[in-house]
N, C-alpha and C positions, 0 to 999 in steps of 0.2 A: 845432904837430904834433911828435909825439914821434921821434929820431936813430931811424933805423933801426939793426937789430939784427940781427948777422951771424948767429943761429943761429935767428931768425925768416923765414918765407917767407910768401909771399901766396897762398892757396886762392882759386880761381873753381871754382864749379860750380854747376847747378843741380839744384831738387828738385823741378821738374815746368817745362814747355812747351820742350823741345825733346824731339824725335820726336813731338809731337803738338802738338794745337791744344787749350791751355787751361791752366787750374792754373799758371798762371803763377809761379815763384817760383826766385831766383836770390838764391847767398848769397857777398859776396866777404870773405875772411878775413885778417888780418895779423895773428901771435901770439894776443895778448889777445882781441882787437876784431873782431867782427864782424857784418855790414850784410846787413839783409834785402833784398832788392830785389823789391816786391809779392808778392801772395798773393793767389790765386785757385783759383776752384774748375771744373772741367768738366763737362761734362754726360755723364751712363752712354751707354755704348756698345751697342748691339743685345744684348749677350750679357748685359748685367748687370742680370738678373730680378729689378725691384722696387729697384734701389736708385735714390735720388733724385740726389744728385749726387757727386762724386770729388773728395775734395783732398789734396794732396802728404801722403806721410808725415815727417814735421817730425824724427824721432825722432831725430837728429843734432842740431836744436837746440832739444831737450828736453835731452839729454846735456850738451848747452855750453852753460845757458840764462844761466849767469853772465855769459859771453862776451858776447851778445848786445845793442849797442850800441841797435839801434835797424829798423825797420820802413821804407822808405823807398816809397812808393806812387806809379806815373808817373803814372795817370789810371782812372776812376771804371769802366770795363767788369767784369762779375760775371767773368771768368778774370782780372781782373787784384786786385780788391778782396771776391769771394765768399768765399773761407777764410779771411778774417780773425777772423770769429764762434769759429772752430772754434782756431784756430793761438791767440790769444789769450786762452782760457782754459789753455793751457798755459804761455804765454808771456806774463807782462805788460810787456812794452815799449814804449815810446814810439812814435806813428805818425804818421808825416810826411808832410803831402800838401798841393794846392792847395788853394783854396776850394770848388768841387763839387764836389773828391772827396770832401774832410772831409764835406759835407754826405750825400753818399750813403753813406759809411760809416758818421755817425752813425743813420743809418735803420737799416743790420743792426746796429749793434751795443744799439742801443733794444730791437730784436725780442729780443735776445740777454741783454741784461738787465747788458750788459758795458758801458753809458755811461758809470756814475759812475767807474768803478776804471779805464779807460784813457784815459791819456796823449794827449790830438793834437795835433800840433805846427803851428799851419800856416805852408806855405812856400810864395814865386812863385818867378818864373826866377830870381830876383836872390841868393834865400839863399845864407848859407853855413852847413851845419849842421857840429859838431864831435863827429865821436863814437867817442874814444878817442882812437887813431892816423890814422884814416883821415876827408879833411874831404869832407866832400860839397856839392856845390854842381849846379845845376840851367842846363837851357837849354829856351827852350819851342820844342814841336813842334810840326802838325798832325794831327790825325786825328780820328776819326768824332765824338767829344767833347769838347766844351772844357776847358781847365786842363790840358791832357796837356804833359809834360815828358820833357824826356831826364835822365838822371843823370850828374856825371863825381865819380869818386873819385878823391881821390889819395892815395894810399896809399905808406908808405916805397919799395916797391920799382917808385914810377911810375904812371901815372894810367891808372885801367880806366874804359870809357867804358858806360855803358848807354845804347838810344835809346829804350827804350820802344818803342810801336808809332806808326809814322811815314808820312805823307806827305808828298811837296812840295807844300801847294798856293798857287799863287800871286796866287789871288784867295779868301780862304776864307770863310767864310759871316759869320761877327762878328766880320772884320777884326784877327784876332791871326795874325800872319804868324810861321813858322819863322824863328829865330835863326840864319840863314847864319854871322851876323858871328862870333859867341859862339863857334859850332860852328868857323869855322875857326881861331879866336884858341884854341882847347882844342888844335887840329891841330898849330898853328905850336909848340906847347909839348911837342910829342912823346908819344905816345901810346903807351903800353905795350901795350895790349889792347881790343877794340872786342867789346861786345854785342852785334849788332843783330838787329832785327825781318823772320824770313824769308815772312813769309808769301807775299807777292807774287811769290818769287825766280822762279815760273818764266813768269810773264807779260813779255814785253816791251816798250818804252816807257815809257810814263808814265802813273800813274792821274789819270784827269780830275777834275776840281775839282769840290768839292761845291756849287759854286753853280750848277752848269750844271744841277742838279737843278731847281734853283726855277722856271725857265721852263716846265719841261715839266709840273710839278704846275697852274700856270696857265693850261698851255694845256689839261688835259686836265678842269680844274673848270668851264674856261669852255665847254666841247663838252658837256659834261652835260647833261643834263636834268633827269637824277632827283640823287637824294643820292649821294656819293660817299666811300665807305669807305676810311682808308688806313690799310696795317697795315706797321709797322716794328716796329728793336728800341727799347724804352722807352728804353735809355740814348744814341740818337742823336740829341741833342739840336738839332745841326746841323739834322737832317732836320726834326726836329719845328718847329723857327724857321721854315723853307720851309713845312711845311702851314699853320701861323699867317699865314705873307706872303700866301699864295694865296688862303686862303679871305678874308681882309681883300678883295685887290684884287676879288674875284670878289663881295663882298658874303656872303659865307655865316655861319654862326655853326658854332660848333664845338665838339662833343662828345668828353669823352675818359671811354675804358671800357679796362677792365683795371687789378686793380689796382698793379700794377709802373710800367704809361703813366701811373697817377695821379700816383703816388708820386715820381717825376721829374720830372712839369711841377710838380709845387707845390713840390719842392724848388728845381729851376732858376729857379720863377721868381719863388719870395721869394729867391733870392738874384743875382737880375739875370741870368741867362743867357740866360732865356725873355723876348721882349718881347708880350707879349699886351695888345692893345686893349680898354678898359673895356667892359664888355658882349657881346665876342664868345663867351666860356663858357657855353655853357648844358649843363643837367643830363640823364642820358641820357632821360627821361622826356619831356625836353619834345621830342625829336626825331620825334616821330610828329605832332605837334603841327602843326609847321611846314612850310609849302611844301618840298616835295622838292627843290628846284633852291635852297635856300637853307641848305642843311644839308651839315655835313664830319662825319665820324665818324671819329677816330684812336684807333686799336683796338692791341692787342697782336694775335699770334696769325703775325708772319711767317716761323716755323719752323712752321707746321702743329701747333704743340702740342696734346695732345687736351684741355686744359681753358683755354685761353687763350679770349679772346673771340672773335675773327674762327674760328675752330674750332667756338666753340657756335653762332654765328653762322647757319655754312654747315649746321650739322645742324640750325636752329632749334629749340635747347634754349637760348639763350639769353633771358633772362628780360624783356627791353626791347626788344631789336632784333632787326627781321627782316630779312632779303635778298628785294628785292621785284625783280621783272621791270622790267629797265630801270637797275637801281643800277649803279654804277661800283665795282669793287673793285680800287685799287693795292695790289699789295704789292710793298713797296718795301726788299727787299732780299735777297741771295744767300743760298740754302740754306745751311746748313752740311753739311760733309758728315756721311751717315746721316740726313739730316733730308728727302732728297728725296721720298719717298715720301709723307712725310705731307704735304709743302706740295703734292703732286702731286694727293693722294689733297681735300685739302680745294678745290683748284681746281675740281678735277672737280664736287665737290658744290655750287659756286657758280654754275657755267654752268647746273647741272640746274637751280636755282634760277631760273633766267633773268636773271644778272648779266652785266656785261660787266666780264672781266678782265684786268683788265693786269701781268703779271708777267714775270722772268726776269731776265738779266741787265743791266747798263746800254746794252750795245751794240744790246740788241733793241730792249728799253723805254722806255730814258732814265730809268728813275725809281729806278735805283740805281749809285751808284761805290761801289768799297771805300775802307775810313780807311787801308790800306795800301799803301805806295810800290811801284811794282813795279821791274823791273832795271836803267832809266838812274835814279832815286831811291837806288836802293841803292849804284850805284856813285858817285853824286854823295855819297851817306855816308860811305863810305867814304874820297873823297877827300878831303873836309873836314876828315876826320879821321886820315886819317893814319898809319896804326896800324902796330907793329910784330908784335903776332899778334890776330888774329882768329877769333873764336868766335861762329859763325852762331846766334841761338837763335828758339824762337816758331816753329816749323812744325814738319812733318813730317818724316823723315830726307829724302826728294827734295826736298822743300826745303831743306834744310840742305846738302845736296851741289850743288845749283845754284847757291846766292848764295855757296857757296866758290869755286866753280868763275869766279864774277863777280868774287872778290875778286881770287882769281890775276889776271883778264883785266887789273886795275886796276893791278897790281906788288906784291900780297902776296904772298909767299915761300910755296911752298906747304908745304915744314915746317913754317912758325910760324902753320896754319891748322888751328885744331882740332875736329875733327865730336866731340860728344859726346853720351852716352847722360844720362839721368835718375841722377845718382848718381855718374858720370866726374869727377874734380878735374881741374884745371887747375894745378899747383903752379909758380911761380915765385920763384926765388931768384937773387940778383946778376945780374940781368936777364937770366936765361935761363928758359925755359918748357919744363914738359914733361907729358906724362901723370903724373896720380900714384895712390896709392891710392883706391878705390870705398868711398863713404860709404852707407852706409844709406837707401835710395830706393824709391820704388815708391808704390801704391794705399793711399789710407782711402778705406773706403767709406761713405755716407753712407745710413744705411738712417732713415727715422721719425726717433724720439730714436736710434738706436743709433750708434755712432762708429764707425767699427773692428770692430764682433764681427760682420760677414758679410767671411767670409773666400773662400778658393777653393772649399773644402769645402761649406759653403754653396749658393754658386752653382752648384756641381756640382751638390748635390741639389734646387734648384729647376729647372738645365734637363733634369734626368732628370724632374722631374714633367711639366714643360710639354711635355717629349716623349712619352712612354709611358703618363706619371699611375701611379696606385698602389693595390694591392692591399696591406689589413690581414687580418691574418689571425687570429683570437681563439680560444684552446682554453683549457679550466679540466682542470688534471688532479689525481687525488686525490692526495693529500701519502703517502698508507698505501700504497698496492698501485699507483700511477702509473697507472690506467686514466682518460679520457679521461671527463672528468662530463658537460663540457658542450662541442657546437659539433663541428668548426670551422668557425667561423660567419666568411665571407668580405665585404668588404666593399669592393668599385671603386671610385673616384674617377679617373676621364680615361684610363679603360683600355679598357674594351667596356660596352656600356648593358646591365643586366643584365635587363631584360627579355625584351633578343632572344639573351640567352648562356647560360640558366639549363642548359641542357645540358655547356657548356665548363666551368661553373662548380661543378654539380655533379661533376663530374669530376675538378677540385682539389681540393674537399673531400675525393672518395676517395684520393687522391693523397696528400695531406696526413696523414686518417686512416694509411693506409696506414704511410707512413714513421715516425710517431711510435709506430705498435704494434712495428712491426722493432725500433724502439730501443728501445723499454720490456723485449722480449725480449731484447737484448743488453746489459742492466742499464746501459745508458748514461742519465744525468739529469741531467748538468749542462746550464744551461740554453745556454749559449753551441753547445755540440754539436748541443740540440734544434732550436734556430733556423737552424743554419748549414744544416744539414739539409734543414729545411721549405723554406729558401729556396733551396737548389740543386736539389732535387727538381722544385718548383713552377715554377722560373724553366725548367729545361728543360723541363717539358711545355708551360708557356705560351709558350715562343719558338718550338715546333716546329708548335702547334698556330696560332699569329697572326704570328711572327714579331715582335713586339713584345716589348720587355724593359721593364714597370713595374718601378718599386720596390715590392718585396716587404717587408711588415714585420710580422714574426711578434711577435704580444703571448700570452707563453704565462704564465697563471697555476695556482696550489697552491691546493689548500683542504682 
């Protein structure tokens, strides 16, 4: 590793998942060199009409793409490996990850068309990668999917720790235990700066081990009668292992639909994560086939998504499988937030079905823990580690102000504890840390093909549609003498049904007429005037007369 350099300083910061949950991506700098740490993308939030999903804007290292050493990925969840499609057509750098990350990476980046031209490097806990100034080296973690790792860099001015997203657990489902040892032997070496994963900060104790799951998926296949649907997320593999164990003990065979739940068990388990029994897979088709008390169905659909399977499911728009009186449905896992309605709203439609549903959290149900440590986990990270400042990242601001508030409890100074925004530096030089300048941060929106071009403007004007909808308004006027040839012919979309309005609507038409004779008489013709016109005119008689503001959009043509 290269002498540090007195007029070089070390940059932390991140370009998405602190103050929210997602979009994971975190970039630490020294001079030249600088380390990606994951890329992910989140899901739109209530207000953002029509876009599919959200990833970090990079455009800081589009700027420095020279800089850019390398990609470093902790574990395979879509906020922590979804933006990589998108980031890496800007950026072709090299991408460093386990064994079933690489494998679920290589699936988007196949879709993406980006396999043959990017770089993957793969790494276990044991690597050392080199890249530039700063070495990286890996410890493994637990959490909701295998291969997850923490990151430690060490860079000239001292070693920053990333954890990835972390639990303690001490019995875990395929026997790969968290690196106590590793993690305190990084501690004992003095720790400049600590990463961690806030999700959990404001739960207290300890999150329960994922195997405690397994029992209660056995006890509740063996109470069955009929067939039993379980719907998680596709990338928790752990979870997925358990419905493989249960339906085995209980004799069942097992269907997997959705194709995200496909696309995970064939990749985990051509590459050994998944242990599935010769002949336990059968095809969705043959599940109508078979005795009800012998059948498992592991479905997507546990965000209530409206096009997921357990969603077409419960509206019986799905093409194979129905929800018959007497079926078992777990969903086996916590809403995210903004997601309650719809896993609320799909419940509802399964009981009307005559299902029996088991849902909620783990304390109700038993048939969900989070991959996430909560606040004796975190301050046991913290101690391991040792840190001289700390930067809570991966949740929400109240989350990030709790697991500070945990780090204090632990003996972190609270000066050298930093809450940061999406875009906040972290600058460090001769081992002091301080706030530094704000990089370039914020939303892409991911619309269809379009990248980036639905902007606020945009969004404005779809929730002005979805609110009030829109009147067009059509006039032809003559090019010679400005009188009025044709119309104006009005035209509603999400405003008033014009059948029962033809009177309000005749009424803008004179309205309309009306104002564009004034201005013809006041030798006024630019068109920008004509329009501005129609539409304050119009919009004040229709706000007084409904109360409602449509978008007004005057198309005035010459002939």
């Amino acid at each position: 590793m290269s002498k540090k350099n007195n007029q070089d300083k070390l940059l932390i910061f991140a370009l998405g998942g602190v103050g929210e949950i997602g979009k994971n991506m975190y970039v630490i700098q020294y001079g030249n060199d600088i380390v990606v740490v994951d890329s992910g993308l989140k899901f739109p939030e209530e207000d953002m009409l029509g876009i599919d999903i959200v990833i970090p804007d990079i455009t800081y290292l589009k700027e420095n793409r020279d800089k850019v050493r390398g990609i470093l990925i902790t574990h395979g969840h879509e906020d922590h490996i979804g933006g990589l499609p998108y980031v890496l057509k800007n950026l072709n750098v090299p991408v460093y990850a386990t064994k079933l990350t690489i494998g679920l990476i290589e699936g988007k980046l196949k879709e993406a068309g980006l396999l043959g031209e990017t770089k993957r490097i793969l790494i276990n806990a044991d690597s050392e990668v080199e890249l530039g100034q700063i070495k990286a080296t890996f410890f493994r973690t637990n959490h909701s999917i295998p291969d997850s790792v923490g990151v430690c860099l060490d860079t000239p001015e001292g070693i920053v720790v990333h954890t990835g997203d972390f639990k303690f657990d001490h019995t875990p489902v395929n026997d790969q235990y968290a690196d106590l040892q590793r993690m305190a032997a990084i501690g004992s070496r003095g720790v400049l700066a600590l990463l961690s994963d806030s999700t959990n900060a404001e739960r207290p104790g300890f999150t329960p081990s994922e195997s405690n799951i397994g029992n209660e998926f056995e006890d509740i296949f063996r109470k069955s009668t009929q067939r039993v649907i379980v719907a998680t997320f596709a990338s928790n593999v752990h979870r997925i292992q358990q419905v493989i164990n249960a339906a085995m003990t209980t004799k069942r065979k097992l269907a997997v639909i959705g194709r995200s739940m496909v696309n995970v068990v064939n990749i985990a388990s051509e590459l050994g994560y998944l242990n599935i029994p010769e002949g336990m897979l059968i095809e969705p088709d043959e599940v109508n086939r078979l005795a009800a008390d012998r059948v498992v169905v592991l479905s997507t659909g546990s965000q209530g998504e409206p096009m997921s399977a357990l969603t077409r499911m419960a509206r019986s728009t799905h093409r194979k499988i129905d929800i018959l009186p007497g079926d078992t449905v777990i969903i086996a896992a916590t809403p995210i937030p903004g997601n309650e309605k719809y896993v609320g709203r799909t419940v509802d439609e399964l009981f009307r079905l005559g299902a029996k549903v088991i849902y909620g959290p783990g304390s109700v149900s038993g048939v969900h823990v989070s991959g996430h440590g909560s606040q004796e986990e975190l301050k046991l990270m913290l101690n391991l580690i040792k840190p001289k400042y700390f930067i809570p990242i991966h949740g929400e601001y109240r989350m990030l102000r709790q697991h500070a508030l945990l780090a204090e409890s632990v003996g972190v100074e609270r000066e050298n504890i930093f809450i940061c925004d999406i875009g906040d530096t972290v600058e460090v030089q001769g081992g002091k840390a301080r706030k530094g300048n704000k990089v370039p941060s914020g939303n892409i929106l991911i619309d269809g093909l379009g990248v980036g071009d639905v902007g606020n403007i945009v969004l404005r004007d779809r929730k002005l549609l979805s609110q009030d909808g829109i009147l067009v308004v059509v006039v032809t006027l003559s090019k010679q003498d400005g009188k009025i040839l044709s119309g104006p012919d009005i035209i509603s979309r999400g405003f008033v049904y014009v059948r029962e309005s033809e009177g309000l609507l005749d009424e803008a038409n004179r309205i309309v007429s009306s104002t564009l004779h004034k201005l013809m008489n006041d030798k006024v013709n630019e068109w920008a005037s004509l329009k501005t016109n129609v539409k304050d005119a119009l919009g004040r008689f229709l706000y007084e007369q409904t109360r409602r503001r449509p978008m007004i959009l005057p198309i005035i043509m010459e002939v």
